[in-house]
C-alpha positions in Angstrom: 137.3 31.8 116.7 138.4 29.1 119.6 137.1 29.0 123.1 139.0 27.4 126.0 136.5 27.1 128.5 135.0 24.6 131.1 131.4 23.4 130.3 130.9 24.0 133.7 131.5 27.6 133.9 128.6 30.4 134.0 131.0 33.1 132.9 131.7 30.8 130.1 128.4 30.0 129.0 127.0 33.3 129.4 130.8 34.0 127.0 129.6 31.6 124.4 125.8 32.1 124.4 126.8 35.9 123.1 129.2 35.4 120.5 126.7 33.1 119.0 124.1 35.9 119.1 126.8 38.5 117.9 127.1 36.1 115.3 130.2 34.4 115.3 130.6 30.8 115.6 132.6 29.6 117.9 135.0 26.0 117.8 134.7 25.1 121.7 138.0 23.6 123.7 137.0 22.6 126.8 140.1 22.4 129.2 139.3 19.9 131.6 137.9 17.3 128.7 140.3 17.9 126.1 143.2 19.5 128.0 146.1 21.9 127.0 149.2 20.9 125.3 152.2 23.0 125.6 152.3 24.6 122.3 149.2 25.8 123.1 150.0 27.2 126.9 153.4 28.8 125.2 151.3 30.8 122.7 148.5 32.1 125.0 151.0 32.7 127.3 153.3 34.8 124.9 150.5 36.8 124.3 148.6 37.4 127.3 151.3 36.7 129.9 151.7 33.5 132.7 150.0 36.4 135.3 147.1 36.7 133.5 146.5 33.2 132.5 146.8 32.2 136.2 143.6 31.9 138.2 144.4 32.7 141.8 141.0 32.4 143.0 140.4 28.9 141.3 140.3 25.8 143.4 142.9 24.5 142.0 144.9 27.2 142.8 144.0 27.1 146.5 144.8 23.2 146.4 148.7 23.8 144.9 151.5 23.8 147.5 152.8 27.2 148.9 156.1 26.6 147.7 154.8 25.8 144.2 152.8 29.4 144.7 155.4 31.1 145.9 157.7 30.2 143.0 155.6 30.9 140.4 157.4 32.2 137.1 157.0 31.8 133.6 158.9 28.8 133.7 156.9 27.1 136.5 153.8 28.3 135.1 153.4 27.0 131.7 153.9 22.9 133.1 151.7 23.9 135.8 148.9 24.8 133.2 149.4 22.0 130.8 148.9 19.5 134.2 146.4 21.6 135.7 143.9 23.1 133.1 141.3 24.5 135.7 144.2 26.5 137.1 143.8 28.5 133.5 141.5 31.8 133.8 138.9 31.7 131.6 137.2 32.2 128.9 140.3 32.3 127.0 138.7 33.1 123.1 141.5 33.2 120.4 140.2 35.0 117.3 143.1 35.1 114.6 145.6 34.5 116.9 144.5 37.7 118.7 143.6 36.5 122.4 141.5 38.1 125.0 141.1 36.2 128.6 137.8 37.0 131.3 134.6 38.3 129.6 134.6 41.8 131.2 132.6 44.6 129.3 136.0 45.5 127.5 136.0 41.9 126.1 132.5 41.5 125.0 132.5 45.1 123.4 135.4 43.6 121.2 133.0 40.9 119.9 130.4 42.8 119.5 128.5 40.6 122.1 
């Protein structure tokens, strides 16, 4: 199990803190520190989608351009994410190549957390 997270991030904490109770043990990624490379960005995003990998209430978000917002696609998303890791919803938690983004009740129940 891999966590992309910022260390910074009570959602992601609070994320973390249960797997490790649930048992599991998680290898930690965090975005900002050890950024995302587009192999990476390309397989979250071919299973989960640019749309729900983007954070449109992040900071960063709010700081990008309007024309860069506007045109957002796949195509414009995936660079976007691999320059601007914050701009990536989070916890994103890969567990056998199965991902799962946010830690909502649906998410935890999965993990047993």
């Amino acid at each position: 199990m891999k966590i992309y997270h910022l260390k910074t991030c009570d959602t992601c904490r609070r994320a973390i803190k249960a797997l490790k109770v649930a048992g599991h043990d998680p290898v930690l990624h965090d975005v900002r520190a050890d950024g995302l490379d587009i192999a990476t960005v390309e397989a979250l995003e071919a299973e989960l989608g640019f749309a729900a990998l983007v954070n449109k209430k992040s900071t960063t978000w709010r700081g990008l351009d309007d024309a860069t917002k506007e045109g957002l696609s796949r195509e414009t998303a995936i660079p976007l994410l691999v320059e601007n890791p914050t701009l990536m919803k989070r916890p994103v938690i890969d567990h056998d190549g199965h991902y799962t983004v946010g830690w909502t009740k649906d998410v935890q129940a999965g993990y047993g957390a």
